[in-house]
Structure formats: C-alpha cells, structure tokens
DOGUKOL-172613 format. One line per 8 residues: number of its first residue (from 1); their letters; for each residue x, y, z of C-alpha. Coordinates in Angstrom, 1 decimal, decimal comma. Example, Ala and Ser with C-alpha at 12.3 -4.5 7.8 and 13.67 -1.06 7.14 Angstrom:
2
1 = as = 12,3/-4,5/7,8 ~ 13,7/-1,1/7,1 $
% end
This chain:
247
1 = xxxxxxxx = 128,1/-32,2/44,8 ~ 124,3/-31,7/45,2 ~ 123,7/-35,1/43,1 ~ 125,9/-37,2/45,7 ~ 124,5/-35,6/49,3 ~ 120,8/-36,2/47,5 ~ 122,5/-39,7/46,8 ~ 123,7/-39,7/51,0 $
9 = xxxxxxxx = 120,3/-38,2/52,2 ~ 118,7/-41,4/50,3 ~ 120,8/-44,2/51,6 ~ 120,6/-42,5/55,1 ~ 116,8/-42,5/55,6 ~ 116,9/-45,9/54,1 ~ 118,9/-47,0/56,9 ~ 116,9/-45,3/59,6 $
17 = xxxxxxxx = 113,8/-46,5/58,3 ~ 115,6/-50,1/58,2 ~ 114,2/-51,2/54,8 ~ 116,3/-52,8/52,5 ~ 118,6/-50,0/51,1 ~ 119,9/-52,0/48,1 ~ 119,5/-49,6/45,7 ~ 120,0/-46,4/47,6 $
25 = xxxxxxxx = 123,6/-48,3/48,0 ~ 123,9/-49,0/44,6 ~ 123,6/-45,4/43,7 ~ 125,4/-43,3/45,8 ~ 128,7/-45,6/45,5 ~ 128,3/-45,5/41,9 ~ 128,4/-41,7/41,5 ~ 131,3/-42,1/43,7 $
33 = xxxxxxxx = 132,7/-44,1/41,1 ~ 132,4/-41,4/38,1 ~ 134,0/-38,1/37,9 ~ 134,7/-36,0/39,7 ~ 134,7/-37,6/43,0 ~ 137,3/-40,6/41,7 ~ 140,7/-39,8/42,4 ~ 142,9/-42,2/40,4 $
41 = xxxxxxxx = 145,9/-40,6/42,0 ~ 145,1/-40,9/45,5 ~ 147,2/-42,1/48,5 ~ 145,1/-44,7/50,1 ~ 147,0/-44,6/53,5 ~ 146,9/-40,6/53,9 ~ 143,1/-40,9/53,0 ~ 142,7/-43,7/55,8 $
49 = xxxxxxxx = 143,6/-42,1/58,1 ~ 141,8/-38,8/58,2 ~ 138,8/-41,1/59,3 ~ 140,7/-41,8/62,3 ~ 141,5/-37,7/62,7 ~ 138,6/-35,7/63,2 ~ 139,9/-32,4/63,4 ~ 141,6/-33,1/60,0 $
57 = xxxxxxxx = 138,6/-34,3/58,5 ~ 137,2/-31,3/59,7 ~ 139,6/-29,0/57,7 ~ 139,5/-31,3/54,4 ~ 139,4/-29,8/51,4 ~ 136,8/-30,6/48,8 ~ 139,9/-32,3/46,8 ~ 141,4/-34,2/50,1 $
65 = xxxxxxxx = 137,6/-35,5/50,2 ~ 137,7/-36,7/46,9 ~ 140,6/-38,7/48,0 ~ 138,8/-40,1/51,1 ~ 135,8/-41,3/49,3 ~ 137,8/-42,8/46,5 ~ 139,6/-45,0/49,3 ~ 135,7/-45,6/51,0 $
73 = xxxxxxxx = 135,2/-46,9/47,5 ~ 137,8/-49,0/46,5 ~ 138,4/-50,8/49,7 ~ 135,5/-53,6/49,1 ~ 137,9/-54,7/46,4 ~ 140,0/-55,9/49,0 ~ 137,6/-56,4/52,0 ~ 134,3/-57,7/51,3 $
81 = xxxxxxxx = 132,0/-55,8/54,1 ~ 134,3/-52,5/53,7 ~ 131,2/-50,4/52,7 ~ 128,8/-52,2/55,0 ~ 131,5/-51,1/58,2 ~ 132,3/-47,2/56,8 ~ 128,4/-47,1/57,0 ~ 127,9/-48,8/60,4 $
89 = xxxxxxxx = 130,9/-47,0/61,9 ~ 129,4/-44,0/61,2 ~ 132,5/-42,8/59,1 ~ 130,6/-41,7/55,7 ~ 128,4/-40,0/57,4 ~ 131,7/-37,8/59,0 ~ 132,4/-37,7/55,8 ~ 129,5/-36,6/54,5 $
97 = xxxxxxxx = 129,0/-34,3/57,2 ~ 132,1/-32,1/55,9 ~ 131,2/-32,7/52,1 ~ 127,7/-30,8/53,2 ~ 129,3/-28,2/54,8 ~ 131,5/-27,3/51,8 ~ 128,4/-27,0/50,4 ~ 126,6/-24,9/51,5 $
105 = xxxxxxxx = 129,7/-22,4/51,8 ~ 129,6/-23,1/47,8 ~ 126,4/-22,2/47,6 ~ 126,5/-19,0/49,8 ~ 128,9/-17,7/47,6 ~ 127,5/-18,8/44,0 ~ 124,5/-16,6/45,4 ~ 125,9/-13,7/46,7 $
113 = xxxxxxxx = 125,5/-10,6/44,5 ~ 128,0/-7,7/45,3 ~ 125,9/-4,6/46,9 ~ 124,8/-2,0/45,0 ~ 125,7/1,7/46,2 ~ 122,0/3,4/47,4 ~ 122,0/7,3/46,1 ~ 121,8/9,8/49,1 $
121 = xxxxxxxx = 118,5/10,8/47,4 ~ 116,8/7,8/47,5 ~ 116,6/7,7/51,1 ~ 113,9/8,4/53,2 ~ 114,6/11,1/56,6 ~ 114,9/8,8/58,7 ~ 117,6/6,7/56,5 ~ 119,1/10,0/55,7 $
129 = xxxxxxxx = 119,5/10,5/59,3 ~ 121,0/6,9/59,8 ~ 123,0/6,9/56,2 ~ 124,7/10,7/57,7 ~ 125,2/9,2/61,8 ~ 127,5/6,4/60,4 ~ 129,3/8,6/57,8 ~ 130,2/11,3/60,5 $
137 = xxxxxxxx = 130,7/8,8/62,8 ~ 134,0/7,3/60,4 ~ 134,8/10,7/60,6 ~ 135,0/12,0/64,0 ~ 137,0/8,5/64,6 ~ 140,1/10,1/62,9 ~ 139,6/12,7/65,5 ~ 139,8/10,2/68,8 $
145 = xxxxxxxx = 135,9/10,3/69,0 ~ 133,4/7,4/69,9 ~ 130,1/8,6/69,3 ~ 126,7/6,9/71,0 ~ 123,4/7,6/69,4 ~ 120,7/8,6/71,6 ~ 117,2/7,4/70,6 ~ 115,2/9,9/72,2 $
153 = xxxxxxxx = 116,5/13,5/71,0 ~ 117,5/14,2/74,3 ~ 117,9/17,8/75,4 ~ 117,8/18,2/71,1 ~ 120,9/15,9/71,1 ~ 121,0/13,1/68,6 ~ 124,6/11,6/69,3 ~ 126,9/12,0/72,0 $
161 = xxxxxxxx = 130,7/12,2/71,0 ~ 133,5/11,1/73,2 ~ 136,8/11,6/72,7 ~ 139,9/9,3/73,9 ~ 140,8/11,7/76,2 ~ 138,2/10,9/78,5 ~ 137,3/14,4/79,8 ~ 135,4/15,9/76,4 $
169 = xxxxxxxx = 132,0/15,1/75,8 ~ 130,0/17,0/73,1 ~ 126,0/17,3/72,5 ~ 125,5/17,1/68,9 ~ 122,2/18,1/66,9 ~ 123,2/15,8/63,6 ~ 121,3/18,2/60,2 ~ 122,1/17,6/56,9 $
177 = xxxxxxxx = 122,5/21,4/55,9 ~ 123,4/24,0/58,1 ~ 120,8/25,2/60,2 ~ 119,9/26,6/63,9 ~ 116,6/26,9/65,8 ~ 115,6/28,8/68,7 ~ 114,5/25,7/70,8 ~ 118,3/24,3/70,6 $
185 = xxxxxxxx = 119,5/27,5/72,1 ~ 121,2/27,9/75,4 ~ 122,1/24,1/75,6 ~ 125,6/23,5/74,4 ~ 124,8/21,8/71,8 ~ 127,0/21,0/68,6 ~ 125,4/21,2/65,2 ~ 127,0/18,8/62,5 $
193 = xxxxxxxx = 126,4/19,1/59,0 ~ 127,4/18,3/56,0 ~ 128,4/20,3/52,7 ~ 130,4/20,3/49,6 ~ 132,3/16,7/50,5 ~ 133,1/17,4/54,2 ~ 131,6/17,2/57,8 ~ 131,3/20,9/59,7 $
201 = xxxxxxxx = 131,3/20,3/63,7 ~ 130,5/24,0/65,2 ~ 128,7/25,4/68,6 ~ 125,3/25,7/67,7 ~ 125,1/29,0/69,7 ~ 128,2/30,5/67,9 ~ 126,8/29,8/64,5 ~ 123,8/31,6/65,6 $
209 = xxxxxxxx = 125,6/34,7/67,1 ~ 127,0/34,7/63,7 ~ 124,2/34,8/61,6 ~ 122,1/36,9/63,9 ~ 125,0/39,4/63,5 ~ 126,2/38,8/59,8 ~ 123,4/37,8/58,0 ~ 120,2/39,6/59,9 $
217 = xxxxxxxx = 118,4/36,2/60,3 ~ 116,4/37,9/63,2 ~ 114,6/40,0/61,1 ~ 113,7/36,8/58,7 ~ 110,1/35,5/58,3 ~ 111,6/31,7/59,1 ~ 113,3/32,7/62,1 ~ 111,0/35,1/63,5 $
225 = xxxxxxxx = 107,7/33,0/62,7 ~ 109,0/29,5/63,5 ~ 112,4/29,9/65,5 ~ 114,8/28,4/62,6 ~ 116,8/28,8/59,6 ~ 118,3/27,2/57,4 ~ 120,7/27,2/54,5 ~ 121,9/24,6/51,7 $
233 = xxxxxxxx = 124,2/26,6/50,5 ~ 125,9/28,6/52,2 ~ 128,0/31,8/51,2 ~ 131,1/32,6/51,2 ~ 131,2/34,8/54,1 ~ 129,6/31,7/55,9 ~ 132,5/29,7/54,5 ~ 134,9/31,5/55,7 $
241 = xxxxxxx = 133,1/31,4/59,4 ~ 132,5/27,6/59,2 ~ 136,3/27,2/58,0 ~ 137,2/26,5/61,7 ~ 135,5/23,5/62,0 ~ 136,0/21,9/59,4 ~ 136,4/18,3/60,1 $
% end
C-alpha cells in the first residue's frame, strides 16, 4: 500500500510541476499491474461506477478498491487515452484519496500498543489524587451521583457530588486513608477514602466525634500538635463505625 501512494505522490507532483511524467506513469500503473492490487475476478461495470458515486467510493473497502484500480488499469486496452482521462478527471486521485485514508487507519492500528496497567504506587500525590477522583467517581455513579472537581480546595472541598435527585449536594474532602483535621471542622464536609477494595463516604465531623470519643485522639501528639490524624489501617471497632458508609 505504501509502495503504490509513494508511486501516486510521484506521478502527482510530476503533473503539477508539468514535466514530462513518463516514467512516474510507467510505475505506478505497473505496480497496479502485480499483486495484490490486480483483481482477475473483478466486475468492470460495478467498479465503473463507484467513480461516478462518491459517497460509495467513500465507504470502499480496500478489496472494492482493488477492483476499481484493476478496471482504471485495464481500460486503455480498450480505450487508448483511458489513463490519460482518469488522471485529468481527477478520478485516481478520488481514488487515491480513499486508498490513503485506509492507510493511515492501517497504520494507526499496526502501531497501537495495548496500555499497560500503572501500579497505585507508582504515582505521584498529585496522580494519586487524580488516579482516586476518577475511581470514586465510577463509584458514586451507581449511587445517582455526578461529581464536579473543584480546582481550588474550596472551603477544604476537593469535589462536589450531586445526586439525580436534584436537592442533595455534598462537600467532599477526597484522602486516601482515613483521616480528619481540625481545619475541616465545622464545615459539612464529607471525607472519602479508600480501604481494603471499597470507597467509605462519611461526615467528616461524625468521624471525628467518634474518634475523639472512642479512640482518645484528643490527647494524641498528631492531633494536639498539628490538628490531624490519621489512620491506614483502621481497627475493627473503626470498622464496624465506618460500616455505614460503605459505598
């Protein structure tokens, strides 16, 4: 395919230069000639006449163009000039045209390499942050949410989820491990997270009443020195608080 547009591209800046394009004739009718573009079982009138149809020579088929150039060939048997009106009439280059769109789809897809899955822990934060938005997002779908990322942490809310009913709108701080801080406190916020192969969507505030009150993080250096905690793993009485919200 590549050998006969290089063949076209020849012939055709021959002509628009207008030097004598003997030879640039010459060869691109004779690869037409050889395999695989001759078509000894073609139907000369059904090839005919997709030059007069553009929108089916815009839907031909690599093999229906095989057909059509095997007619463009053989016709100067019978009409001396044949080649010298396809090319005037501007019907090779139609022809063409399609052939080097087939092309490049061919090509596109001799390149393409399937993609490769990226490990979680390859990712930087901020594609951790992007990788964890989309997968919550597929989510919260099965819930009747549309969520909106916000790209300016506002009010310590990274996306906004809306749900089909069009009255409930929650504020959610995204984390990848459970986690509250002082500064998100006191502004309805949802905190998403995930852990052990599923999403948790809880109140931000209710999560901290909890730990405050179950786990004594007021009295930890983290929360008392910096306003946050955290925890990768949490425990089982934390399990059984988070299994609520469980998405």
């Amino acid at each position: 395919m590549q050998a006969l547009l290089a063949a076209w591209q020849s012939l055709a800046e021959a002509r628009r230069l207008q030097r004598d394009h003997a030879i640039e004739n010459d060869a691109f009718f004779d690869l037409l000639a050889r395999p695989p573009w001759c078509d000894a079982g073609y139907d000369p009138a059904d090839a005919a006449a997709f030059l007069d149809d553009a929108r089916r020579l815009e839907d031909a088929t690599l093999a229906q163009l095989r057909s059509v150039l095997t007619w463009c060939l053989r016709g100067e048997r019978f009409d001396q000039g044949h080649h010298a009106a396809l090319l005037a009439g501007g019907h090779l280059q139609r022809v063409m045209d399609r052939l080097s769109r087939i092309a490049g789809v061919t090509a596109l897809e001799q390149a393409y390499l399937p993609p490769r899955p990226v490990a979680y822990t390859a990712l930087n934060s901020r594609q951790r942050e992007n990788h964890n938005f989309q997968k919550v997002s597929a989510v919260l779908a099965d819930y009747g949410y549309l969520t909106l990322r916000l790209s300016d942490d506002w009010q310590g809310t990274d996306f906004i989820a809306q749900h089909i009913d069009g009255q409930t709108f929650l504020r959610v701080q995204l984390k990848s491990r459970m986690g509250v801080a002082r500064k998100y406190r006191h502004r309805g916020l949802w905190l998403c997270f995930p852990h052990g192969g599923h999403w948790y969507l809880c109140p931000h505030d209710g999560l901290l009443e909890y730990l405050l009150a179950a786990r004594g993080i007021g009295q930890t250096t983290s929360w008392a020195g910096k306003g946050e905690y955290t925890r990768a793993a949490p425990g089982r009485r934390d399990m059984a608080f988070l299994e609520r919200y469980r998405l």
